[in-house]
C-alpha positions as a Markdown table, in Angstrom:
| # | Residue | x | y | z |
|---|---|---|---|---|
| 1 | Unk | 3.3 | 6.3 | -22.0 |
| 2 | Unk | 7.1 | 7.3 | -21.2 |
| 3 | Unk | 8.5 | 3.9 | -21.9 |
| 4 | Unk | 11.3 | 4.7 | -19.0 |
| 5 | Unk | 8.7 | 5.0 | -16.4 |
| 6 | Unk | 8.1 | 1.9 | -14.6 |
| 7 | Unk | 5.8 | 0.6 | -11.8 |
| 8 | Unk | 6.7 | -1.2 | -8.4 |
| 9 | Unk | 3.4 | -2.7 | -6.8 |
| 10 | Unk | 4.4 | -3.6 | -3.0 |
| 11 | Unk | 2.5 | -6.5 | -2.2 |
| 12 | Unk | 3.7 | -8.5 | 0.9 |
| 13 | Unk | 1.8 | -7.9 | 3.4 |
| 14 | Unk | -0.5 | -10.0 | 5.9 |
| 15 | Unk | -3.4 | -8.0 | 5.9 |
| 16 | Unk | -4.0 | -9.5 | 9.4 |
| 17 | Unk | -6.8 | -6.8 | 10.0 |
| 18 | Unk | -8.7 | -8.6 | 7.3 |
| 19 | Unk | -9.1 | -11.2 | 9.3 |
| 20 | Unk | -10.7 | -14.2 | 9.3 |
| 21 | Unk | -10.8 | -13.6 | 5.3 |
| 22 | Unk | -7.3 | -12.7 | 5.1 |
| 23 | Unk | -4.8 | -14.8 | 5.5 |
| 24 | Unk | -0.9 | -16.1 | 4.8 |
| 25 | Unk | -1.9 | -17.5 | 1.5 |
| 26 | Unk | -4.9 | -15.6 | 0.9 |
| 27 | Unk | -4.0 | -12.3 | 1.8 |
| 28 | Unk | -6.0 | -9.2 | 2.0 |
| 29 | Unk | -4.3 | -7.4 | -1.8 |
| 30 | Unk | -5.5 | -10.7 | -3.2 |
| 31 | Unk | -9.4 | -10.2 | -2.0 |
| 32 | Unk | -12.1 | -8.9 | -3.6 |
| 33 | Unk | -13.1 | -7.1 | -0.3 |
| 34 | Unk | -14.5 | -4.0 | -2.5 |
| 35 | Unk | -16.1 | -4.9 | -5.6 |
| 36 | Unk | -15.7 | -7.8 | -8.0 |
| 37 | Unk | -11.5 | -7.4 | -8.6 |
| 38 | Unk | -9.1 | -8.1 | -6.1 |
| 39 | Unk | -7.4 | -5.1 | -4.4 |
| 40 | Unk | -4.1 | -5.7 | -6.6 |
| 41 | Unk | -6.0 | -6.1 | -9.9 |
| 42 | Unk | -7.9 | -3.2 | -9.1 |
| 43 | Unk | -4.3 | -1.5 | -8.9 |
| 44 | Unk | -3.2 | -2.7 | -11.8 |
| 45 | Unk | -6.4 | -1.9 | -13.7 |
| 46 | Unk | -6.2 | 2.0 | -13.0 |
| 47 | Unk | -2.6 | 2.0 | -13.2 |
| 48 | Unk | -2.4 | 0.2 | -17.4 |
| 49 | Unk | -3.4 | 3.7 | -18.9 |
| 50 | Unk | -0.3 | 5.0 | -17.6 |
| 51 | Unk | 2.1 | 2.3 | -17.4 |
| 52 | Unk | 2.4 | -0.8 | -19.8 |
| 53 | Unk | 1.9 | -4.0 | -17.5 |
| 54 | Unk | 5.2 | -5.1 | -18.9 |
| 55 | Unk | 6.8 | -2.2 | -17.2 |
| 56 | Unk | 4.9 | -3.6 | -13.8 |
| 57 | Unk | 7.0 | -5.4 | -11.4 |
| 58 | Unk | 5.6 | -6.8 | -8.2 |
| 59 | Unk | 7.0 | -7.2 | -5.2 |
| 60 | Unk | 5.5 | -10.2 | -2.7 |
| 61 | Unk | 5.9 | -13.4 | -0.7 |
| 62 | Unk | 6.1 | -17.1 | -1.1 |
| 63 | Unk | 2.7 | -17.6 | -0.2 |
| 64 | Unk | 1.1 | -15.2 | -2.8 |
| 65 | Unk | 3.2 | -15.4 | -5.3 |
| 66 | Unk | 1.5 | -18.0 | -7.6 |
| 67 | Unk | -2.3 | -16.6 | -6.8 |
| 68 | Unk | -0.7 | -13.2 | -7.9 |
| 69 | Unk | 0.6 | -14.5 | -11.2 |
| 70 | Unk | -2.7 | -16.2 | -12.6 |
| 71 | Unk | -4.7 | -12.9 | -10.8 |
| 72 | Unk | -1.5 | -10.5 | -13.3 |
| 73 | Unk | -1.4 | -13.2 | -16.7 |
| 74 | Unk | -0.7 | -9.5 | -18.2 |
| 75 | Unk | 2.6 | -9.2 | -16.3 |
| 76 | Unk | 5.1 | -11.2 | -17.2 |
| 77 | Unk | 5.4 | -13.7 | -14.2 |
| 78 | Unk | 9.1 | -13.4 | -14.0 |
| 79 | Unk | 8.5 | -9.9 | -12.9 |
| 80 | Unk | 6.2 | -10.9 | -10.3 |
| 81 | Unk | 8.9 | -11.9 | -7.4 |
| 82 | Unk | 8.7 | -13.4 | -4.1 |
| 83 | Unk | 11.0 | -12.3 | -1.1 |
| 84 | Unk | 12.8 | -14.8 | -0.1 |
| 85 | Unk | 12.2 | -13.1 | 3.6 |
| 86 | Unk | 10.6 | -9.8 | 4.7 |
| 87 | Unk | 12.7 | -7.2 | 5.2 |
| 88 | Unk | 10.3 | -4.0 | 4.9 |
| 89 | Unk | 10.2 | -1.6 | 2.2 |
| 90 | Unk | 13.6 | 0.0 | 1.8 |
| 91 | Unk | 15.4 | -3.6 | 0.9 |
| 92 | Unk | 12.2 | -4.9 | -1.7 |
| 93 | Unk | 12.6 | -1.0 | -3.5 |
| 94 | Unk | 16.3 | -1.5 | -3.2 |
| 95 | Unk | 15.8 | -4.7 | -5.4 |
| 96 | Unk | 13.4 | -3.4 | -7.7 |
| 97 | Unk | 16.0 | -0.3 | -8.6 |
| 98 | Unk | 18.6 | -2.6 | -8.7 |
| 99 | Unk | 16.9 | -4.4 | -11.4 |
| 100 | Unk | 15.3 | -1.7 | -13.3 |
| 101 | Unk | 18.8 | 0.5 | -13.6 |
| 102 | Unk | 20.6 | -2.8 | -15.0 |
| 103 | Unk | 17.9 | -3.1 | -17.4 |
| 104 | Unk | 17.2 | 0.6 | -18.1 |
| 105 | Unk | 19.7 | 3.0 | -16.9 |
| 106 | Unk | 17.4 | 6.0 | -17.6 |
| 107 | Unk | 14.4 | 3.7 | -15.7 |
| 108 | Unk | 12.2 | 6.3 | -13.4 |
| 109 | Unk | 10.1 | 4.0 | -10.8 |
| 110 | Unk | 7.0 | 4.8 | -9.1 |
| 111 | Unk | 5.9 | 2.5 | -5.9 |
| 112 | Unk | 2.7 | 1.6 | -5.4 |
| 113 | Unk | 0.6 | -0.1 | -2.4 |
| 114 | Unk | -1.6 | -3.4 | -3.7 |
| 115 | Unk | -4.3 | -2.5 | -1.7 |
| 116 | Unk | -5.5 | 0.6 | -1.9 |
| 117 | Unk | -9.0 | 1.7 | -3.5 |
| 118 | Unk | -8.8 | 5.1 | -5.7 |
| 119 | Unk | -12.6 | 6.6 | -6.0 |
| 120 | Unk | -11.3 | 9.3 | -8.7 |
| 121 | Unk | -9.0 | 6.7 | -10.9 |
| 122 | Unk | -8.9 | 9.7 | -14.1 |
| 123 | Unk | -7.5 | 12.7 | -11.0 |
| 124 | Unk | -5.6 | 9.4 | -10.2 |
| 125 | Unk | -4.0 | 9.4 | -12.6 |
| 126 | Unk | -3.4 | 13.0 | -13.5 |
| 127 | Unk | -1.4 | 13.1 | -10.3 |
| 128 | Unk | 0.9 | 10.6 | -11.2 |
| 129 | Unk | 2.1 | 11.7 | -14.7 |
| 130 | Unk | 2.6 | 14.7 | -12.1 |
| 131 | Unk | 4.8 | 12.9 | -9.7 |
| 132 | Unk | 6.9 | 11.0 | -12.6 |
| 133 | Unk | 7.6 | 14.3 | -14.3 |
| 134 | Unk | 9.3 | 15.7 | -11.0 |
| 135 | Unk | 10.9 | 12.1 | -10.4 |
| 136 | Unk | 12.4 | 12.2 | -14.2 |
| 137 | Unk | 13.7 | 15.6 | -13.2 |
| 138 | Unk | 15.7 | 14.2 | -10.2 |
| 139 | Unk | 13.8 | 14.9 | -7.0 |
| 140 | Unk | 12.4 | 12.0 | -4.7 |
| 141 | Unk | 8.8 | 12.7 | -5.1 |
| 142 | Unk | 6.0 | 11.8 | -2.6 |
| 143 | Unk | 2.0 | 11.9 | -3.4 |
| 144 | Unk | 0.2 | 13.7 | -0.5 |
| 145 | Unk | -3.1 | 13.6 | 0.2 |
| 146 | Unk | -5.5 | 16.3 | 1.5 |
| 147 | Unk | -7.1 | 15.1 | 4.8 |
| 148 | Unk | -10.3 | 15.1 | 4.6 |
| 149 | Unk | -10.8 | 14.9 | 8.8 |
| 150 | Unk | -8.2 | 14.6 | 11.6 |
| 151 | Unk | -6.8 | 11.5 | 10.9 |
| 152 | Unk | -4.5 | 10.0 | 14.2 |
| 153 | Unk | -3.6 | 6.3 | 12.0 |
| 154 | Unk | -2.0 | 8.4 | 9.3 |
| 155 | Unk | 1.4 | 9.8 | 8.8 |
| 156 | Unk | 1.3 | 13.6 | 7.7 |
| 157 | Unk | 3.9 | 15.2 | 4.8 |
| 158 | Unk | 4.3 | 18.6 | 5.6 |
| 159 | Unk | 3.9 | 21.3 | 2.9 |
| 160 | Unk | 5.2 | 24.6 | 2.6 |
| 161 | Unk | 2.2 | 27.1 | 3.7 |
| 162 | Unk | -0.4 | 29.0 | 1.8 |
| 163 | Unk | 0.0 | 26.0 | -0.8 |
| 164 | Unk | -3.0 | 25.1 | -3.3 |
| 165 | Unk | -4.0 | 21.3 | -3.3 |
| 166 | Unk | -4.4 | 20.3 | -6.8 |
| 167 | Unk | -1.2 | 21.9 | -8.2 |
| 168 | Unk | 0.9 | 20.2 | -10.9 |
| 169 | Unk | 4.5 | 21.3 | -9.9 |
| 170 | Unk | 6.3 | 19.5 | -7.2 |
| 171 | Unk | 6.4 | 21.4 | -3.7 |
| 172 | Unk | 9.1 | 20.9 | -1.2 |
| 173 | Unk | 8.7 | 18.2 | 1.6 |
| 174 | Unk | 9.6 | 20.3 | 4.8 |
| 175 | Unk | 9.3 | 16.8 | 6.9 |
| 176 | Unk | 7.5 | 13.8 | 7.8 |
| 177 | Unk | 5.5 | 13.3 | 10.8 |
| 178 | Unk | 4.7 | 10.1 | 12.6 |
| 179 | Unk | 0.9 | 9.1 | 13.2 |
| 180 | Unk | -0.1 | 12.1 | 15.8 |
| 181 | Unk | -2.4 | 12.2 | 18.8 |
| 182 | Unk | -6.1 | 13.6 | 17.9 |
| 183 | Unk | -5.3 | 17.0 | 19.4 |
| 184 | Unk | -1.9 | 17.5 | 17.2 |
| 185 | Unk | -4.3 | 16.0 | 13.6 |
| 186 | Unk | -6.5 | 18.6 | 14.1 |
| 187 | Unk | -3.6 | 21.3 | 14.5 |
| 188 | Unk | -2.7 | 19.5 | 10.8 |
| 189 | Unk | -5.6 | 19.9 | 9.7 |
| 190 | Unk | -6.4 | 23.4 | 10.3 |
| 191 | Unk | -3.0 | 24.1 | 9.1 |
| 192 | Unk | -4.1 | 23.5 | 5.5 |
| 193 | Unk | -0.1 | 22.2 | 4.7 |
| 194 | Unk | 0.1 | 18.9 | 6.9 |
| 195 | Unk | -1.1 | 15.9 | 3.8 |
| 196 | Unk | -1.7 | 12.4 | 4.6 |
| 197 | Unk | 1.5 | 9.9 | 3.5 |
| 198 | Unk | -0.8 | 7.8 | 0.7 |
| 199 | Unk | 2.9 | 5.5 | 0.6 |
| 200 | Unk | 3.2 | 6.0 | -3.2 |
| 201 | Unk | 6.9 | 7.4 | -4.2 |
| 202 | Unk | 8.5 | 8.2 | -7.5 |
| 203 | Unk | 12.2 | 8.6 | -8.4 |
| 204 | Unk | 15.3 | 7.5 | -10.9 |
| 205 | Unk | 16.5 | 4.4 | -9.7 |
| 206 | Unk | 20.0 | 5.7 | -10.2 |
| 207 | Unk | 18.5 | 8.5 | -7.7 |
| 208 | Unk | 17.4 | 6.0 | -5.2 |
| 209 | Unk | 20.7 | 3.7 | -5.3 |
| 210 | Unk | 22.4 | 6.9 | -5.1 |
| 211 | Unk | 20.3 | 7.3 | -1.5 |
| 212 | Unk | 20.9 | 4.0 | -0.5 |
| 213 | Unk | 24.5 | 4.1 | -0.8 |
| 214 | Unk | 24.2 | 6.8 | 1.3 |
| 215 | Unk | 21.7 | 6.0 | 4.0 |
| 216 | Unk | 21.8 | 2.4 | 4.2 |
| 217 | Unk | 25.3 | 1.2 | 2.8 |
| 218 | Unk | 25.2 | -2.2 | 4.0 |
| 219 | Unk | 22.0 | -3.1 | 2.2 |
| 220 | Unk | 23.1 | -1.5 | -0.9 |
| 221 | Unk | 26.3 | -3.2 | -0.6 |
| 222 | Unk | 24.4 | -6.4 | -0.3 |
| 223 | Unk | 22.2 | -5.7 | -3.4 |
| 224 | Unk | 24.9 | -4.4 | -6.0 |
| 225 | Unk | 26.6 | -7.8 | -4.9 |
| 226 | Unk | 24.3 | -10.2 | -6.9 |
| 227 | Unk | 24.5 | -11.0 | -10.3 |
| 228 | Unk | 22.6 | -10.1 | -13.3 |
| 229 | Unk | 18.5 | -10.4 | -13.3 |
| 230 | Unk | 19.0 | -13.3 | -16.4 |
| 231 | Unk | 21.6 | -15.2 | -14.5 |
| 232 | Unk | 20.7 | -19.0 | -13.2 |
| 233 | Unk | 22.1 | -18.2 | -9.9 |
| 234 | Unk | 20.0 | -15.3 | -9.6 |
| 235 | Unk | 17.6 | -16.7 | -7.3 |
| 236 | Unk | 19.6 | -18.7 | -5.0 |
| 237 | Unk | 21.6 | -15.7 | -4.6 |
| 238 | Unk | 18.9 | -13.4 | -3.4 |
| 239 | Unk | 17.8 | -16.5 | -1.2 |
| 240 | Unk | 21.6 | -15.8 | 0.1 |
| 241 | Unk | 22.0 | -12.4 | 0.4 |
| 242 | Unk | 18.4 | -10.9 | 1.0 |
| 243 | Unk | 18.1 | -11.6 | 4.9 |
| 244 | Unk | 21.4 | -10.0 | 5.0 |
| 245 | Unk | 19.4 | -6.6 | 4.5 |
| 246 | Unk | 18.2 | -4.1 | 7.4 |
| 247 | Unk | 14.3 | -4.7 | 8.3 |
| 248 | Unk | 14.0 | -0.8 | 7.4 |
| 249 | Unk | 11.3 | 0.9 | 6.1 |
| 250 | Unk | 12.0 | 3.5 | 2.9 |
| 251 | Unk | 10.5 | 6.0 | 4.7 |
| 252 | Unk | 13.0 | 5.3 | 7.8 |
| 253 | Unk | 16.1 | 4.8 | 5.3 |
| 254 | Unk | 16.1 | 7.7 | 3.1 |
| 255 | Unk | 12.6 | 9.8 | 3.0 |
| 256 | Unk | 13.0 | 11.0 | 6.3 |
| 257 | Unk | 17.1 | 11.9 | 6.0 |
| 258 | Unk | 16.6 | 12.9 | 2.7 |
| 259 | Unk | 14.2 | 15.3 | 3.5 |
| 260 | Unk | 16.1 | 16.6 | 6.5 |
| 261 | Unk | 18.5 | 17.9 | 3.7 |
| 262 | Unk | 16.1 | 19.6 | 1.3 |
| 263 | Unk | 15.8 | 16.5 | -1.5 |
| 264 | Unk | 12.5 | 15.5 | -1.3 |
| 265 | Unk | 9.7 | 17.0 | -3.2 |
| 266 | Unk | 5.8 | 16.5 | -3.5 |
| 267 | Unk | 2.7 | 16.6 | -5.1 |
| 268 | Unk | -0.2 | 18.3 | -2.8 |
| 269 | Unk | -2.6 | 16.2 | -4.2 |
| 270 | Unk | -6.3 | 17.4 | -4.0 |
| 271 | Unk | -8.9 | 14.4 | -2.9 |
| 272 | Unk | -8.8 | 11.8 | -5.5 |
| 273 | Unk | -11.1 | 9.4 | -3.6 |
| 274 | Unk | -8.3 | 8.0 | -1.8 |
| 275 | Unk | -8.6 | 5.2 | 1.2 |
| 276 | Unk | -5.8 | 2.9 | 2.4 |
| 277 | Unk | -8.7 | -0.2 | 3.0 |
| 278 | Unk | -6.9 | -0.3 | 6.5 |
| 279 | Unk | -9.3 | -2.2 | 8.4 |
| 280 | Unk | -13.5 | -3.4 | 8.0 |
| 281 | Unk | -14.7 | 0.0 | 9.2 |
| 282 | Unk | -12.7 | 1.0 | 5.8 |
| 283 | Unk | -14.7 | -1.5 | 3.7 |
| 284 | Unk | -17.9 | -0.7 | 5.7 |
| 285 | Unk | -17.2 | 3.1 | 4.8 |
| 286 | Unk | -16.4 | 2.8 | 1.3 |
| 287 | Unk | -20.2 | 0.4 | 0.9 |
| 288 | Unk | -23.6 | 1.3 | 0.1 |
| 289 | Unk | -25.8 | 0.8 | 3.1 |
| 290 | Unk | -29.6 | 0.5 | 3.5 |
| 291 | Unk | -31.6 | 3.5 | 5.3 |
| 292 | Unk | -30.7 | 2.2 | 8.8 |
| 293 | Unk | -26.7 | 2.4 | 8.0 |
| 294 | Unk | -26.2 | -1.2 | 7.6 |
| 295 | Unk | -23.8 | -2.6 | 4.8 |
| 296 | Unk | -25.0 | -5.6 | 4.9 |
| 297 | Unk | -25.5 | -7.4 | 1.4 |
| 298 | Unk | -28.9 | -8.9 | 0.2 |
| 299 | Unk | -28.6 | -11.8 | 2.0 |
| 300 | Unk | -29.0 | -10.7 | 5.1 |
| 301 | Unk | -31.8 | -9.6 | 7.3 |
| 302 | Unk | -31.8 | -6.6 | 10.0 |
| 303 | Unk | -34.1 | -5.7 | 12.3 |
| 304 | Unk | -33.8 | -3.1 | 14.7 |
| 305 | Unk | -30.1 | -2.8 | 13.6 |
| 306 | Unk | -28.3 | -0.1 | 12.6 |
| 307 | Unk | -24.5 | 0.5 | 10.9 |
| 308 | Unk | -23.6 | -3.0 | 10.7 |
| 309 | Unk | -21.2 | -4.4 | 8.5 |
| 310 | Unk | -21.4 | -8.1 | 7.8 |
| 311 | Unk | -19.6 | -10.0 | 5.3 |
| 312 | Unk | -21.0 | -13.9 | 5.3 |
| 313 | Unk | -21.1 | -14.8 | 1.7 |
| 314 | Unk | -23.7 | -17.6 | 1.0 |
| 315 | Unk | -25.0 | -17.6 | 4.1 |
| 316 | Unk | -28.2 | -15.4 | 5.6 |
| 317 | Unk | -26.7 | -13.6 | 8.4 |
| 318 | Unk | -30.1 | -12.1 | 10.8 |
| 319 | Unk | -29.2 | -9.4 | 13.0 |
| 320 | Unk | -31.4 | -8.3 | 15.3 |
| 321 | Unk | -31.2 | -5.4 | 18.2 |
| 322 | Unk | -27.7 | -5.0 | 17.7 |
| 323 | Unk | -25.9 | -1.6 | 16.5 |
| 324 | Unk | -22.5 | -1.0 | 15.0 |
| 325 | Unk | -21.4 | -4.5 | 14.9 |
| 326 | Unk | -18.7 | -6.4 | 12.2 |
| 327 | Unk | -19.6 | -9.8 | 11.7 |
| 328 | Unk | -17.1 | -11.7 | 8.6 |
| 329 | Unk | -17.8 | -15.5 | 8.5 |
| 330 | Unk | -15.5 | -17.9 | 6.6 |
| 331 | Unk | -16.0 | -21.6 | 6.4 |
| 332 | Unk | -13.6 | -22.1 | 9.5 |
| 333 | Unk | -13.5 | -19.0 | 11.4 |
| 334 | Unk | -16.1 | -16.0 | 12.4 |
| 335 | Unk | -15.6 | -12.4 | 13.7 |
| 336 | Unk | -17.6 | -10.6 | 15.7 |
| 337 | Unk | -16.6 | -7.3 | 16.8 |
| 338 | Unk | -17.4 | -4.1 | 18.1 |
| 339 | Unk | -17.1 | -1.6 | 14.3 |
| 340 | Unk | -14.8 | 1.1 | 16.9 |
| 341 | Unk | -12.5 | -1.9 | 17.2 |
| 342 | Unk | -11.7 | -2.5 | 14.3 |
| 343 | Unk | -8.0 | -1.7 | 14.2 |
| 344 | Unk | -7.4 | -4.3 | 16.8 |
| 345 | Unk | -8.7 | -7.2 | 14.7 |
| 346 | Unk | -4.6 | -7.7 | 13.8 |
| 347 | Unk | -4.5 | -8.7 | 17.6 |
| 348 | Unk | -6.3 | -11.9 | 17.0 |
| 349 | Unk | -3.8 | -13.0 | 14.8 |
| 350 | Unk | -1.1 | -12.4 | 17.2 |
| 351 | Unk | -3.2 | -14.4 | 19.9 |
| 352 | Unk | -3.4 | -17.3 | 17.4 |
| 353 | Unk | 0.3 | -17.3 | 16.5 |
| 354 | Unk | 1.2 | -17.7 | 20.1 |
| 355 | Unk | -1.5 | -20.8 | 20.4 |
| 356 | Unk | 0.0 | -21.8 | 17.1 |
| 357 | Unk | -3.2 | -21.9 | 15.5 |
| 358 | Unk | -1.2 | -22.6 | 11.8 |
| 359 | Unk | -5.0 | -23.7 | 10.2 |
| 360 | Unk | -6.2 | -20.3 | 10.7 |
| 361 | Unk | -3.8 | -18.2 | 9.6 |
């Protein structure tokens, strides 16, 4: 382990796909929705071989905070913070940096989503002692991943061509794309140097501060304004000062511009059994199933049913004559939805926040 490296797990989000078993306080990085550990433990788990937990920060809300500290007891809990308010990705990074450089001027970060699942965890992990070795060199490094089909709910990092997935050295990042129409993913795809944007990053914080000075100097202003990390006031401070940041993403605020002016770099990374989780057709996907397609668990019974997901713990779910169907029951809410639908399950959250259904979310 390089003892500057250091680890930023991003872990604020709703997960309102997830729902009904995701919700404010029990949101979706802090579910076991693929084997026995929670998303973020699992996260932590594959990352500990690489970097010491006490060189783990998290980054999350008010509402998850203390389930993520007694799910992390091997990060120290004052490293596991809650924003005050959300302001996206390029503020909560902004932070971290701002933290890590006082502490560790030579500190290199790598970000990392809470709620991914890695299939490979050893290639994993290969490819990230890749990403920190370009990042300790300078660059602003991105992890790219090789599609495995045409992907339309995925950003694409575009390689140079003739490029070899798998390669150790960093590669420059000619530009982002935005999620593309089916027609222009397969174009990527048979292009062999469009990747998918897994949303892991690796630089020097001075780097990054350096960027956000640049790109977005009214944040950064705002940031290098509070006191030190130790200081009693820290808190109320940030309480202060935080919602006086842009709602930007990193990859809006600096990825994108810094790219445009040949600073970005990237690792091609060959298939490391990557998945974002982005929905229950992920989790179905990523189960076993029986012989008719349905992930299903031994407590239910199907008949006549094929490629259903169900998720009803303790309760025998029978599903008969139906085909591609989710069904997730929770003691006060159950989903039942068409599996090609499943991206829209977010919109049943919305509907409830305008009916101001606060018990079920």
């Amino acid at each position: 382990m390089n003892r500057h490296n250091h680890g930023l797990i991003l872990a604020g989000g709703r997960g309102t796909r997830f729902w009904p078993r995701s919700r404010k306080r029990s949101a979706k990085q802090v579910l076991n929705v693929v084997g026995e550990r929670s998303l973020i433990q699992a996260t932590v788990d594959r990352l500990s071989p690489v970097i010491a937990p006490e060189r783990l920060w998290v980054m999350t809300n008010e509402y998850l905070r203390d389930t993520i500290v007694k799910q992390l007891p091997e990060i120290p809990a004052r490293q596991i913070l809650a924003e005050p308010v959300q302001r996206n990705t390029a503020p909560a990074i902004g932070l971290a940096a701002q933290l890590l450089h006082a502490a560790d001027p030579d500190a290199v970060m790598g970000i990392f989503p809470s709620d991914h699942v890695i299939g490979a965890p050893k290639a994993y992990r290969a490819t990230v002692k890749h990403a920190f070795r370009g990042a300790a060199a300078g660059h602003l490094m991105v992890i790219g991943i090789q599609p495995r089909w045409a992907e339309t709910g995925y950003g694409y990092i575009e390689f140079p061509s003739a490029l070899r997935a798998g390669g150790p050295d960093p590669l420059a990042v000619r530009r982002f794309h935005e999620k593309p129409q089916l027609p222009k993913a397969r174009r990527y795809l048979a292009a062999g140097n469009y990747f998918w944007n897994s949303g892991m990053f690796f630089w020097r914080a001075d780097v990054l501060l350096d960027q956000l000075r640049h790109h977005l100097p009214k944040t950064a202003t705002v940031l290098a304004a509070l006191p030190k990390f130790s200081s009693r006031t820290f808190k109320q401070k940030l309480a202060a000062a935080f919602p006086l940041c842009e709602n930007i993403s990193i990859d809006y605020a600096v990825l994108e511009k810094a790219a445009a002016e040949g600073k970005v770099r990237g690792i091609a990374a060959a298939d490391f059994g990557w998945s974002d989780v982005g929905s229950w057709n992920a989790v179905f996907e990523l189960l076993p199933r029986d012989a008719f397609g349905n992930a299903a668990g031994r407590d239910s019974l199907c008949m006549d049913a094929r490629d259903n997901f169900v998720d009803a713990r303790g309760k025998l779910v029978a599903l008969l004559g139906v085909n591609s169907l989710i069904v997730v029951d929770t003691p006060d809410a159950l989903l039942v939805a068409s599996r090609d639908r499943a991206q829209q399950v977010g919109d049943i959250v919305k509907a409830l926040e305008k009916q101001k259904r606060e018990e079920l979310l």
